[in-house]
N, C-alpha and C positions, 0 to 999 in steps of 0.2 A: 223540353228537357228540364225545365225550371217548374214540373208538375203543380203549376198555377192553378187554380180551378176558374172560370168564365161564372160570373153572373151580371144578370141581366135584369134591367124593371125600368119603372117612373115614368109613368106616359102611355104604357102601352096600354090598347084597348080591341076589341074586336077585329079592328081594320088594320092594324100593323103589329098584332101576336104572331101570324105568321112568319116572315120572314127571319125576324126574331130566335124564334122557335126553331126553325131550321139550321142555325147558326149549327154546326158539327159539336163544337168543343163546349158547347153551352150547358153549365152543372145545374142552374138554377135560374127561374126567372119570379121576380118581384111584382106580383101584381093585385094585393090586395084592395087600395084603394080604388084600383075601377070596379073591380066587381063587387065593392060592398055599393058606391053608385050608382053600379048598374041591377042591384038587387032592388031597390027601390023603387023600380019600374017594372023588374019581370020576376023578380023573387032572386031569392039565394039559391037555390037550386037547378034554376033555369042557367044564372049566370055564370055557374062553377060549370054546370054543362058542356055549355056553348063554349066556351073557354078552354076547356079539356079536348074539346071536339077539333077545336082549329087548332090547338097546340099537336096533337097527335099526330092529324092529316097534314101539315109542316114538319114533322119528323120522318114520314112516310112509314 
């Protein structure tokens, strides 16, 4: 009733986007500093991937 909008980040990483992500009321989630991190290991595109991937398949 107080149309608040939910955002979300700081910490999240592969292994806890899901849950996250699922949240109903959730407008936005803050995740750039893992995937610039985790780009340094599998690239920026692999990491934006993977990340869209589990964030999607948590919304269902």
């Amino acid at each position: 009733s107080l149309e608040l909008e939910v955002h979300a980040g700081h910490g999240l990483t592969f292994d806890t986007v899901g849950p996250v992500a699922a949240f109903p009321k959730l407008r936005e989630l803050n995740i750039g500093h893992f995937l610039i991190s985790e780009a340094v290991f599998i690239g920026l595109e692999p990491a934006i991937r993977q990340m869209r991937h589990l964030m999607d398949a948590a919304r269902g």
